[in-house]
C-alpha positions as CSV (number, residue, x, y, z in Angstrom):
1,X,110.5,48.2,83.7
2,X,111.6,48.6,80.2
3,X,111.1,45.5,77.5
4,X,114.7,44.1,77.2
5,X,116.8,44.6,74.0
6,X,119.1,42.1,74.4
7,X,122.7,42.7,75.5
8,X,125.6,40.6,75.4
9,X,126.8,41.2,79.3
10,X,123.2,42.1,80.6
11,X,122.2,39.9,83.4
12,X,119.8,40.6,86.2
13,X,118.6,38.4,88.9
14,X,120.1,36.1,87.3
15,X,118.7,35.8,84.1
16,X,120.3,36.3,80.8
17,X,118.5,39.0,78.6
18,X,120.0,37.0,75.8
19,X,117.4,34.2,76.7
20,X,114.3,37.1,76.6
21,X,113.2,36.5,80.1
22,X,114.2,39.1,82.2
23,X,113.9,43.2,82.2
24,X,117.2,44.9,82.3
25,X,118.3,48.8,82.0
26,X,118.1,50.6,78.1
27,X,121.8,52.1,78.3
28,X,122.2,55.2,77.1
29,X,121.6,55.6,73.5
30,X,123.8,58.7,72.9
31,X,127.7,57.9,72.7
32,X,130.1,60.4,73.9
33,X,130.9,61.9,70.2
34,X,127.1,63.4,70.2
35,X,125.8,60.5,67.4
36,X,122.5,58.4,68.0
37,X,121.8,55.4,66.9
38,X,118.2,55.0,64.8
39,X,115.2,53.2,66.2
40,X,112.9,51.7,64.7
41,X,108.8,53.1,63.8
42,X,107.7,51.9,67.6
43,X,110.5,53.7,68.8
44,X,112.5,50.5,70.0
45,X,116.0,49.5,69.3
46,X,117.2,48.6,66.0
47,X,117.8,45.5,65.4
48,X,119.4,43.6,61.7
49,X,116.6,41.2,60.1
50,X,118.2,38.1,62.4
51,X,116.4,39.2,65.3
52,X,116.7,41.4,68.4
53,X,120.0,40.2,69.3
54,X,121.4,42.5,66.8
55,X,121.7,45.5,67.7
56,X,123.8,47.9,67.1
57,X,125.4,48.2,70.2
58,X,126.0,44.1,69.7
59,X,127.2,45.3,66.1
60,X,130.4,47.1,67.3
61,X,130.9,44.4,70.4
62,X,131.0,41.9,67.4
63,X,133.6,43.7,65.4
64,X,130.9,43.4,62.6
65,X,131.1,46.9,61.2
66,X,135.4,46.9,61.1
67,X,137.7,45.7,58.7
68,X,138.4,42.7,61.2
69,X,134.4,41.5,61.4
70,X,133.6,38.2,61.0
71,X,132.9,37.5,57.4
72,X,133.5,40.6,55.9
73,X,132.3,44.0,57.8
74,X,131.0,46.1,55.1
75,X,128.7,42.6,53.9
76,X,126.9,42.0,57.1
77,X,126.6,46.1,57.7
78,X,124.9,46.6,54.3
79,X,122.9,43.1,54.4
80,X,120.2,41.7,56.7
81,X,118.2,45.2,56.9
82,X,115.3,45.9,58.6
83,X,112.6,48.5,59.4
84,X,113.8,49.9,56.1
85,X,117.5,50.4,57.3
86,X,120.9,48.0,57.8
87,X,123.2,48.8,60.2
88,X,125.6,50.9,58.0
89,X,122.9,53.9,58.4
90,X,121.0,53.0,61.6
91,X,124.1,52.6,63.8
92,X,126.7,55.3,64.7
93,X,129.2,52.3,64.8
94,X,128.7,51.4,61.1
95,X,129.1,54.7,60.2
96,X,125.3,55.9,60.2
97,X,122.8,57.2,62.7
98,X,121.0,60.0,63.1
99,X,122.6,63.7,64.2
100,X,121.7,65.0,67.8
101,X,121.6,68.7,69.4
102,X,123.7,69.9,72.5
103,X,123.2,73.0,73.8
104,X,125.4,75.3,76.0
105,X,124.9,78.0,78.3
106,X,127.2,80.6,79.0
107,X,125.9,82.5,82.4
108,X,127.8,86.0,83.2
109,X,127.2,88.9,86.3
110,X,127.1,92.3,86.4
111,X,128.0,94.2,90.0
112,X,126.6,97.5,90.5
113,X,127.7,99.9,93.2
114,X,125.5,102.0,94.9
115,X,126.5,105.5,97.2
116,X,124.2,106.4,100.3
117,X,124.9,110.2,101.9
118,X,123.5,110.6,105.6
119,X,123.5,114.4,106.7
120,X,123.7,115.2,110.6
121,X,122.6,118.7,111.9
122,X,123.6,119.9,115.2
123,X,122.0,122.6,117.1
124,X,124.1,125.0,120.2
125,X,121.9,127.9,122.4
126,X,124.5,130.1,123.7
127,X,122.5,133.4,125.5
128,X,121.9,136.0,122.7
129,X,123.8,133.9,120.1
130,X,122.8,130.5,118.2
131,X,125.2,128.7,116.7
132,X,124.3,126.5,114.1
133,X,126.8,122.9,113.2
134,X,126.0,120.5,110.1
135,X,127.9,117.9,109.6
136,X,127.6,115.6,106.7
137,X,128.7,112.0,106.5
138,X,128.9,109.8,103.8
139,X,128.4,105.8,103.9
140,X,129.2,103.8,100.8
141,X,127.2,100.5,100.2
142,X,128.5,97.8,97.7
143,X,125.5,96.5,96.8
144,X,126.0,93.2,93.9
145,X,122.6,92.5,91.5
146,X,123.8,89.5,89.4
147,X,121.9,89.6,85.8
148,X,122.1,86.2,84.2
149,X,122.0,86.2,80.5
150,X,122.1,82.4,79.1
151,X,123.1,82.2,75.1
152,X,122.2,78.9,73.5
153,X,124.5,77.9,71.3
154,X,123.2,74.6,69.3
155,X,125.9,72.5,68.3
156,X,125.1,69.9,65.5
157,X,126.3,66.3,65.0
158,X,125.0,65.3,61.5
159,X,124.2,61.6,60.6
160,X,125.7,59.7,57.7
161,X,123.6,59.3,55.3
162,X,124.1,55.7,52.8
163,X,124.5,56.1,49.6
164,X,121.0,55.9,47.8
165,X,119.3,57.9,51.0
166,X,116.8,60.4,49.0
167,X,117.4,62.5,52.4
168,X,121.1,63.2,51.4
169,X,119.5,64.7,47.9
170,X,116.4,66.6,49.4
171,X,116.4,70.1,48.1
172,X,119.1,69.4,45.4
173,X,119.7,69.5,42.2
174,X,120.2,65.9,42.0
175,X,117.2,65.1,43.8
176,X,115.4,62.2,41.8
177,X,113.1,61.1,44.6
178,X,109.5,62.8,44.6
179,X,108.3,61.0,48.2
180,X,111.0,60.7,50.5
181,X,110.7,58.5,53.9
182,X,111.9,61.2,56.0
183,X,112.7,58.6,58.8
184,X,114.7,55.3,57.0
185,X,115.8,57.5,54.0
186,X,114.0,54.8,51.3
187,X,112.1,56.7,48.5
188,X,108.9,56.1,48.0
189,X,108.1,57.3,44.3
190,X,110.6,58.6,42.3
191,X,110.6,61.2,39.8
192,X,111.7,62.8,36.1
193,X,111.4,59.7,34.5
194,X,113.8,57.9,36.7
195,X,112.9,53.8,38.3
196,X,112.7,52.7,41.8
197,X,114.5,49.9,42.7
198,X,115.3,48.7,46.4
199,X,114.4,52.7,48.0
200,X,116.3,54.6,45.3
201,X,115.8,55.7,42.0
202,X,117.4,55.6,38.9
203,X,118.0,54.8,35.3
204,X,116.1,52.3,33.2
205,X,119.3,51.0,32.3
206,X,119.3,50.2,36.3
207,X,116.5,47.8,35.7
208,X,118.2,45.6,33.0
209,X,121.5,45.2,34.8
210,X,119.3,44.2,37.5
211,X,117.0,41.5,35.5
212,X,114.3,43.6,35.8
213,X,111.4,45.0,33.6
214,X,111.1,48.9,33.1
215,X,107.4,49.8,34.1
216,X,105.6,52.8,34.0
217,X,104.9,55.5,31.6
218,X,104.5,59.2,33.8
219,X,107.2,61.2,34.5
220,X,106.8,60.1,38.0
221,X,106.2,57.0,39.4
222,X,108.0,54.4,37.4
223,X,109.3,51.3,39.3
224,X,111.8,48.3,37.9
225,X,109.7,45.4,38.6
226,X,110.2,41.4,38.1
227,X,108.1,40.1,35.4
228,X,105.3,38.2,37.3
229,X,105.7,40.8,39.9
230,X,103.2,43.7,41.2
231,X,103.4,47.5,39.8
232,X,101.1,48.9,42.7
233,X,100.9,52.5,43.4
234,X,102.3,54.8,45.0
235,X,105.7,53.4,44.2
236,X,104.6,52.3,41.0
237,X,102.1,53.9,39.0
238,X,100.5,51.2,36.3
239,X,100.2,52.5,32.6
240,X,96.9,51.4,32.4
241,X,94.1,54.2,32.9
242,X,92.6,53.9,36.5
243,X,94.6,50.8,37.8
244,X,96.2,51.0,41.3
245,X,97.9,47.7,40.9
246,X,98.9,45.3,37.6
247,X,100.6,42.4,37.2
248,X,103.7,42.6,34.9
249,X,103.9,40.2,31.9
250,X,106.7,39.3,29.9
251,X,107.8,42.3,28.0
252,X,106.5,44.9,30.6
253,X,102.9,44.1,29.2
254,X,100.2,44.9,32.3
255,X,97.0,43.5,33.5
256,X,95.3,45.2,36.2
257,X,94.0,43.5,39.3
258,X,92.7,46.4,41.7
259,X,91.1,49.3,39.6
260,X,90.9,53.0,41.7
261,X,87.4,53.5,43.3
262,X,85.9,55.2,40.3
263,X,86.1,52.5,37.9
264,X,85.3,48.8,37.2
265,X,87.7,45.9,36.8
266,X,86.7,44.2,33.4
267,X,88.7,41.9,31.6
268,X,92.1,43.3,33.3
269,X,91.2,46.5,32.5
270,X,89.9,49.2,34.3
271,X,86.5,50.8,33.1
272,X,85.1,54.3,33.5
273,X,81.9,53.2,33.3
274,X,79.0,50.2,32.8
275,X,76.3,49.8,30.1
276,X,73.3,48.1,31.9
277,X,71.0,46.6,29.1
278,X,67.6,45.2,30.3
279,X,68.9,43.0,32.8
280,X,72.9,42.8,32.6
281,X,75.5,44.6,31.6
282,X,76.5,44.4,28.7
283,X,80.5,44.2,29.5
284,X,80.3,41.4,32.3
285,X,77.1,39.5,31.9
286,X,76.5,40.4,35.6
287,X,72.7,41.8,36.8
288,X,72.2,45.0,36.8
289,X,69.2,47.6,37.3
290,X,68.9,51.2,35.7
291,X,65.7,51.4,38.7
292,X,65.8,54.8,40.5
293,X,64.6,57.8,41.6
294,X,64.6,61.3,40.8
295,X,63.9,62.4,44.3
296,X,63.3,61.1,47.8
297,X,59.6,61.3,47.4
298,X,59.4,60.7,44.0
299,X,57.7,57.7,41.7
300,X,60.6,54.8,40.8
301,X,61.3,55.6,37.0
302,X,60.5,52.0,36.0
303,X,60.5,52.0,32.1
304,X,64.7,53.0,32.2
305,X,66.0,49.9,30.5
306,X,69.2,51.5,29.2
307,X,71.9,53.0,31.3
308,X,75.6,53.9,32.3
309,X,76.1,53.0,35.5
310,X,79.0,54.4,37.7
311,X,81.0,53.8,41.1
312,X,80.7,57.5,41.9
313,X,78.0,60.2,41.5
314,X,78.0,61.9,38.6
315,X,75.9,65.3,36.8
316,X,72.7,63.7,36.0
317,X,73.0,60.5,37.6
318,X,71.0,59.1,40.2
319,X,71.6,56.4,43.2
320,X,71.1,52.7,41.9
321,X,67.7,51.3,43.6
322,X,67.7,47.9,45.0
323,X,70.7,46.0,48.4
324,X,73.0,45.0,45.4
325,X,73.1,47.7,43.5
326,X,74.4,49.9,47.0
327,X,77.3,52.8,46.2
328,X,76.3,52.6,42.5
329,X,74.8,55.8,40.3
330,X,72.9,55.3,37.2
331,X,72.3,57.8,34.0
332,X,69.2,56.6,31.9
333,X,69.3,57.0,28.4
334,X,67.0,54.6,26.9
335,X,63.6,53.8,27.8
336,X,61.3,50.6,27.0
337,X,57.3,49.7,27.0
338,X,57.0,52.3,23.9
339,X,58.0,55.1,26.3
340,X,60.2,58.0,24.9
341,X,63.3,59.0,26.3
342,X,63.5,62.9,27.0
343,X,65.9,65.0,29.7
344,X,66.6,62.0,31.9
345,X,62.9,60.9,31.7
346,X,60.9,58.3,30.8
347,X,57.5,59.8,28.9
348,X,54.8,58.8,26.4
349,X,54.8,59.6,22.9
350,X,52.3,62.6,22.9
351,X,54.0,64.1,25.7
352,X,57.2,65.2,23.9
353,X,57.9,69.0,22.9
354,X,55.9,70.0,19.7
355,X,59.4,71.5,18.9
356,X,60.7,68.2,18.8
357,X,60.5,65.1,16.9
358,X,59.5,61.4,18.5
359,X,62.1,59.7,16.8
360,X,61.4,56.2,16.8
361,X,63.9,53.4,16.8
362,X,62.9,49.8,15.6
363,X,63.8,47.6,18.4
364,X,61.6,49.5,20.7
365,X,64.3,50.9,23.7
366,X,66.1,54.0,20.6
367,X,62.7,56.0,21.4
368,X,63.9,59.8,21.8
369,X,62.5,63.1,22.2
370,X,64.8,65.5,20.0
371,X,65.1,68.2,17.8
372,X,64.7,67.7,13.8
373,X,67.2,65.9,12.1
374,X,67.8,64.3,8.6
375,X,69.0,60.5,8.6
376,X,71.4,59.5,6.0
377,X,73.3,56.2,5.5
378,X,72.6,55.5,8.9
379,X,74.2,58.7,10.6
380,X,72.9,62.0,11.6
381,X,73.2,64.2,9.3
382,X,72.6,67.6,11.7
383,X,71.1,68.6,14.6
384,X,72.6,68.8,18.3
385,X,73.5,64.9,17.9
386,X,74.3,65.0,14.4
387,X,77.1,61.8,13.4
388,X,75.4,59.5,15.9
389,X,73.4,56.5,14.6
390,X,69.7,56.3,13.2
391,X,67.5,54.6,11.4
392,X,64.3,55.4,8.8
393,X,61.1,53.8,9.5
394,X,61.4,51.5,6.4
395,X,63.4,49.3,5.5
396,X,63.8,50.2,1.7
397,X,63.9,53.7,2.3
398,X,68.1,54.8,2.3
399,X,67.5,58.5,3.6
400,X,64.8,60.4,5.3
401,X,63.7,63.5,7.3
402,X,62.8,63.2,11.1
403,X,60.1,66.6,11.2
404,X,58.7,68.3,14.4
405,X,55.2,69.0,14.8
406,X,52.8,68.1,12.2
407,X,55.0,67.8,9.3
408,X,56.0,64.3,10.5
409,X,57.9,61.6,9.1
410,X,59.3,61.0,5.3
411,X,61.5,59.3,3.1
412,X,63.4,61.4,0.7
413,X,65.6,58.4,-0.6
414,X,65.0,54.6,-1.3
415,X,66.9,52.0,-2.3
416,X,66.5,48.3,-3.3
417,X,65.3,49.3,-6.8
418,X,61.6,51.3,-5.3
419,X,60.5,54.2,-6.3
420,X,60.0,57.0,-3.6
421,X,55.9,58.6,-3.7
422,X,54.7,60.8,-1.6
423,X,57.9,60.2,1.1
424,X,57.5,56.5,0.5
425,X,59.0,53.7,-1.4
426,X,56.8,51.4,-3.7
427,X,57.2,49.1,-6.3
428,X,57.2,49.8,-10.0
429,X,53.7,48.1,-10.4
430,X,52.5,50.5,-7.5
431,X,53.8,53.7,-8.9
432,X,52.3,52.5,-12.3
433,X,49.0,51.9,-10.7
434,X,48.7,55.3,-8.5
435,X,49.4,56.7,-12.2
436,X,52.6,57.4,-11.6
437,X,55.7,57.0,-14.1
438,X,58.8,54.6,-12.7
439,X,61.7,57.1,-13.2
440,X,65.8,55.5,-12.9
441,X,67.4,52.4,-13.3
442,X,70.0,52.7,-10.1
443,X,69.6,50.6,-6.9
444,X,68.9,54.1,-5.2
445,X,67.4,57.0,-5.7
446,X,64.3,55.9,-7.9
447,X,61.1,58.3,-7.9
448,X,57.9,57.7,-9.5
449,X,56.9,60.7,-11.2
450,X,52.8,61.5,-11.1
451,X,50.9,64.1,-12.9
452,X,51.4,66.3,-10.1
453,X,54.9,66.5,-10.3
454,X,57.8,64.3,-9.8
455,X,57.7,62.7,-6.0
456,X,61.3,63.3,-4.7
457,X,60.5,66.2,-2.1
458,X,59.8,63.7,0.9
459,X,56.0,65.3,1.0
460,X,54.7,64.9,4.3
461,X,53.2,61.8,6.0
462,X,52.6,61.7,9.5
């Protein structure tokens, strides 16, 4: 037996649907003008928001879809929706429903009439003569073959759409709604620049007159949302980069609360990725690990102590060692323990490229294997990672050349009032003393000239 939607005169074995007890027969859903009423997503009755009493069968009983309902027809058809619908859409009654196809068949015979021809011959011996008699009857036979052709003709009853159903605008020129619920009509996300509010879209003026905030900045999925209240995709696509939901401040100001799977939540915002530094990252304070491997059978690269650190696999990253670091991918790019940094790897000092230079940075963990460069006011000055940061080995030196090979390290600048010899900063006393001549009165740029020459071509020192 069917579950029982209840009806207002169903009664069987004496119990009252109404009460929800018994089973009694679903009556045919199709009225005699061709319309159907909706169901809803399990395929069950509709029913208004007040329960399963209200149906919309009970809805034109009632008188509540009329002029003469109680309380005002077209405010109890348009209120107390559910499933996504109120009765003035879901029931044929109220106007809505959905459209339904009859079809007819027109059958028609053709006779055909068929002739049969029977010849008789008869045969007479008279002595010395033969006499020969045909005679030829014909039978006619009305033979009928009936053909049946059937034509299907479909004949349409379209539904009503309410006003605001992104159905009745799919594949229009007015169509503002880019995902359309094809079964209760409510959009989903809208488009153009336009707002969703209650299933339909439109202006942002919409949103005001409604005491609403205005959120979103793509073309599609803006949403009018109540300060306090959630902008979540798809329905409502946050402004800020990577968020899937935010909660909306006063002025339409955001702060995330559910980031997309390839970022971190930080602070309300969503980040691309994490700096791990020694033991934590540097953004949250939380533990991290910039432990992993290269390959499956491969040594743990243990002297990493600087690394990005990502929620997805990226080129050059590798899976995070260690149960709470699970799902994570790291990219090295610092190393500790007076190891240098090189390709992704960890390696000693004598094992970088003779091509390169072994660039080393004070704190220990700015180590590098890299090509040549010239440092100048703390910036790169060329090179494949020329404007990044740097740093020459002394402190009173203000400029210097970073060599390959066995041309080395020197200063070519100092500052702090020394005097640069042999591509390093001394004192006045010192220059005087190697028999050198203090040359400049500036803060930078001092040289001590010797007999040699004058010292201001960095000369080399390993």
């Amino acid at each position: 037996m069917k579950r029982c939607y209840c009806d207002i005169s169903c009664e069987q074995d004496g119990v009252c649907c109404h009460d929800r007890a018994g089973t009694c027969p679903t009556p045919e859903p199709i009225r005699a003008d061709g319309c159907l009423d909706k169901t809803l997503a399990d395929g069950s009755r509709w029913h208004d928001s007040n329960g399963e009493f209200y149906t919309c069968e009970n809805y034109d009983i009632a008188g509540f879809c009329g002029a003469n309902s109680v309380s005002g027809s077209t405010v109890i058809a348009d209120a107390f929706g559910f499933g996504g619908m109120t009765a003035r859409y879901a029931c044929c009654a109220c106007g809505g429903g959905q459209e339904t196809t009859t079809t007819t068949t027109i059958t028609t015979a053709t006779t055909v009439t068929a002739t049969t021809t029977t010849a008789t011959t008869t045969t007479t011996t008279i002595p010395t003569v033969t006499t020969t008699t045909t005679t030829t009857t014909s039978t006619t036979t009305d033979t009928t073959v009936t053909a049946t052709t059937t034509t299907t003709i479909p004949t349409t009853s379209h539904a009503t759409y309410a006003p605001g159903d992104c159905r009745a605008e799919a594949n229009t020129d007015e169509n503002r709604c880019k995902d359309c619920d094809a079964y209760t009509g409510a959009c989903l996300r809208c488009r153009d620049g336009n707002y969703l509010l209650n299933g339909m879209c439109g202006a942002e003026s919409d949103c005001t007159a409604a005491g609403l905030l205005p959120v979103g900045k793509a073309s599609s999925g803006r949403a009018c949302v109540a300060e306090g209240g959630l902008c979540e995709v798809p329905g409502c696509k946050p402004a800020l980069t990577g968020c899937a939901a935010s909660r909306v401040g006063p002025g339409g100001d955001e702060v995330c609360e559910t980031c997309n799977s390839e970022t971190f939540l930080v602070g309300g915002e969503c980040k691309y990725r994490l700096t791990c530094k020694g033991p934590r990252f540097h953004e949250t304070g939380a533990k991290c690990t910039c432990r992993h491997k290269k390959e499956e059978d491969a040594d743990v690269e243990k002297n990493c102590h600087r690394c990005h650190t990502y929620n997805t696999e990226k080129e050059g990253s590798y899976a995070a060692l260690g149960p709470d670091y699970k799902h994570t991918f790291i990219k090295c790019y610092g190393c500790s323990g007076g190891y240098f940094f090189n390709d992704g790897s960890c390696i000693k000092k004598d094992a970088c490229p003779s091509t390169m230079v072994a660039y080393e940075g004070r704190n220990g963990y700015k180590n590098f294997c890299e090509p040549p460069f010239s440092c100048d006011g703390g910036k790169k000055q060329n090179g494949p990672n020329e404007g990044q940061s740097c740093e020459c080995k002394e402190k009173n030196c203000a400029a210097c050349d970073w060599r390959a090979g066995s041309e080395g390290y020197a200063c070519t600048q100092c500052k702090r009032k020394q005097y640069l010899l042999d591509g390093t900063c001394v004192s006045g006393p010192v220059c005087i003393a190697s028999g050198g001549v203090p040359l400049g009165s500036e803060s930078h740029g001092r040289l001590c000239q010797t007999a040699e020459g004058t010292s201001n071509n960095g000369g080399g020192r390993a």
